[in-house]
Each structure stands twice: as C-alpha cells, then as structure tokens.
C-alpha positions in Angstrom: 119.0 121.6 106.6 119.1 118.3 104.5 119.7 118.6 101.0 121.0 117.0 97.3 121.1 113.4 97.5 120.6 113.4 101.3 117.3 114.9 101.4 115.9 112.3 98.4 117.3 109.5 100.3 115.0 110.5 103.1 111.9 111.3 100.7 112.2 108.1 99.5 112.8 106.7 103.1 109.3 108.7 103.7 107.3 107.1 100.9 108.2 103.3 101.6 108.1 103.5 104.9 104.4 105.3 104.2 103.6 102.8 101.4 104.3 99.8 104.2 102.1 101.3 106.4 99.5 101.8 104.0 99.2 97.9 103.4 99.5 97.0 106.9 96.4 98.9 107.8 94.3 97.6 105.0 95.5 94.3 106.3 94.8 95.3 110.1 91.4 97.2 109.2 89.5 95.3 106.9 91.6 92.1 105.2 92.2 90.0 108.7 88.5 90.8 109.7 87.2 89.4 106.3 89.1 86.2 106.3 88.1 85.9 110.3 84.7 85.8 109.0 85.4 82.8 106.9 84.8 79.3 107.4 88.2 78.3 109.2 89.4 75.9 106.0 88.7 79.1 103.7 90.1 81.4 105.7 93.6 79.0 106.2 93.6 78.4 102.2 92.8 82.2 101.9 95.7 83.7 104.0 98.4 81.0 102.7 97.8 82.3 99.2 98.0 85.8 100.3 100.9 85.3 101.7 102.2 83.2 98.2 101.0 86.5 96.1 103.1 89.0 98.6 106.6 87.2 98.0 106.6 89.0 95.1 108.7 91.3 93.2 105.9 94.3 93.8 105.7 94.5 97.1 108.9 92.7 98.3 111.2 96.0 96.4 108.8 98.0 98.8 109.1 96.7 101.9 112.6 95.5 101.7 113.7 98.6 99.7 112.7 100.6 102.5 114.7 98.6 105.4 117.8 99.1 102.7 116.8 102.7 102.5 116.3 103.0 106.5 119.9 101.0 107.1 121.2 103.5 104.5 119.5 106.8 106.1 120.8 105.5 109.2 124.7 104.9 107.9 124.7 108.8 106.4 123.3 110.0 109.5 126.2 108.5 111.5 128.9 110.0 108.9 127.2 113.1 108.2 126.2 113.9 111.6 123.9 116.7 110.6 123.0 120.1 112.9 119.3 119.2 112.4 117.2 115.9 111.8 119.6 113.3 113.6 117.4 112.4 116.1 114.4 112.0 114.2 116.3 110.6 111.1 117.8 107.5 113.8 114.7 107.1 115.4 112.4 106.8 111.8 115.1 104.2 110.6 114.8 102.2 114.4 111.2 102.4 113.8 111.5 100.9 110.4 113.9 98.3 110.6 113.1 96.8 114.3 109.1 97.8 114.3 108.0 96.8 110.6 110.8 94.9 108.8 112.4 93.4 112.0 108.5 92.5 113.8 107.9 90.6 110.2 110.7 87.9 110.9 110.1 87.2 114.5 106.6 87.8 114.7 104.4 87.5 111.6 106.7 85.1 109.2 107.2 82.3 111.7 103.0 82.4 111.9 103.1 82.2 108.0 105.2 78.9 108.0 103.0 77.4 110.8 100.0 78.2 108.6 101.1 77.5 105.4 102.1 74.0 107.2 98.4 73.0 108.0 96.1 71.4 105.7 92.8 73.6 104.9 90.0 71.8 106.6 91.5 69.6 109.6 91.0 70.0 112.8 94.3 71.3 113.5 94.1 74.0 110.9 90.8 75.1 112.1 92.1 75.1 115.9 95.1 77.3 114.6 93.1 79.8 112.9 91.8 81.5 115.6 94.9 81.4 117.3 96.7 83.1 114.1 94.0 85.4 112.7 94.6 87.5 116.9 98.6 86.7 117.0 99.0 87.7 113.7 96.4 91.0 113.6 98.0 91.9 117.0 101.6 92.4 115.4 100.1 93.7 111.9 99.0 96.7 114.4 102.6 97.4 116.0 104.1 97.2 112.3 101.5 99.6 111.3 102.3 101.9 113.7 105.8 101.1 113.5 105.6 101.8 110.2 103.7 104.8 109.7 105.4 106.6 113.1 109.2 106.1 111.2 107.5 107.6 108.1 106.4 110.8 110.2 109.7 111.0 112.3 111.4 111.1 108.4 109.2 114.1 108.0 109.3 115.9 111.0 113.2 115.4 110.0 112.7 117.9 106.7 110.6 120.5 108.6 
C-alpha cells in the first residue's frame, strides 16, 4: 500500500494531472468550436491572446507542477520499487509527461508561434486558421485524454 509522503505525492499527482485535463476539454469541447465560429481575423487575434493569458503563473504552476510531480512520482517509484501501484504509477507519469506536457512542445506550442506570427486579418492568417483551429483541436484531444487517463492510472494506483 502507498503511504506518508508517498501517497500525497501521488494525490497531488492525481489532482494536476485531473486539473490539466479539466482545461483541455473545455478547450477541446466548447473554446476551439467558439473561436472556429469566428471571423478568421477574430478568431487569430482571439487564440494569440489566449494563449498570452495562459503563460501565466496560474495555470503554468499547474500544468508544469504536474510534469515535476509525474518526473518525481516516477523517480520514487524506481527507488521504492513498491509491491503494489508500480505499473500504474510508471504508466500515469508516461501518460503525463509524453501525452500532455510532452504533446504541448511538439505539437500545440510550435502551432502557437506560427499563429502568434500572423497578422489578424491577412490573407495568410485567415488561410492558417483553418489549418490550426483542426491541428491544434486534434492534439488538445490526445492531451486530454492523455491527461485525464494518467490521472485515473494514479488512482487505480491507491485502490
């Protein structure tokens, strides 16, 4: 059974990893579909200050705080090597730091810079917006589930 520091260290690992998938989903279910709906030059200037407002301190100690609390639930697993929870304790904190935090670098954040590159209301802005609102939703969904799927493998962990 996991216990004292160990088991927090997982709780917490549950919560951020929960909280992350929490606004993913708002992103993937109602956010992306509302600025598709836009004009393209409102839905560009839209998403590059949403993506401003989310380098922030608020969300930024979530979703970084949880890859730090994955690497580190990972690293105790290896030393502590315990009788129960290993495999779902590795496999939540792959989930986490490859499928959400990992996916965000290669997939999402390089589609950030491209957009936040473009100038609201030319023609290449409104050619890339298409492009970008089903590239970009497309990942959001795989760090969703990414994301909620290491927060239920942390669970299933402490049954």
């Amino acid at each position: 059974m996991i216990d004292g520091p160990y088991f927090v260290l997982v709780v917490l690992g549950v919560l951020g990893a929960g909280l992350v998938a929490g606004v993913f989903c708002g992103f993937s279910t109602f956010v992306m579909r509302g600025l598709a709906a836009l004009p393209p030059a409102q839905g560009v200037a839209a998403m590059n200050a949403i993506n401003v407002a989310a380098v922030r301190p608020a969300f930024m100690a979530v979703f970084t705080g949880s890859a730090v609390l994955s690497a580190m639930i990972a690293v105790v697993t290896f030393v502590v090597w315990p009788d129960v929870g290993k495999v779902q304790l590795l496999l939540g904190s792959a989930l986490y730091l490859f499928g959400a935090f990992g996916l965000t670098m290669v997939a999402n954040v390089p589609r950030n810079e491209r957009l936040a590159g473009l100038t609201p209301g030319t023609a290449e802005a409104a050619v890339y917006w298409s492009a970008y609102v089903r590239e970009w939703t497309f990942w959001n969904h795989v760090r969703t589930a990414a994301s909620a799927a290491a927060a239920l493998v942390y669970v299933l962990a402490l049954a």
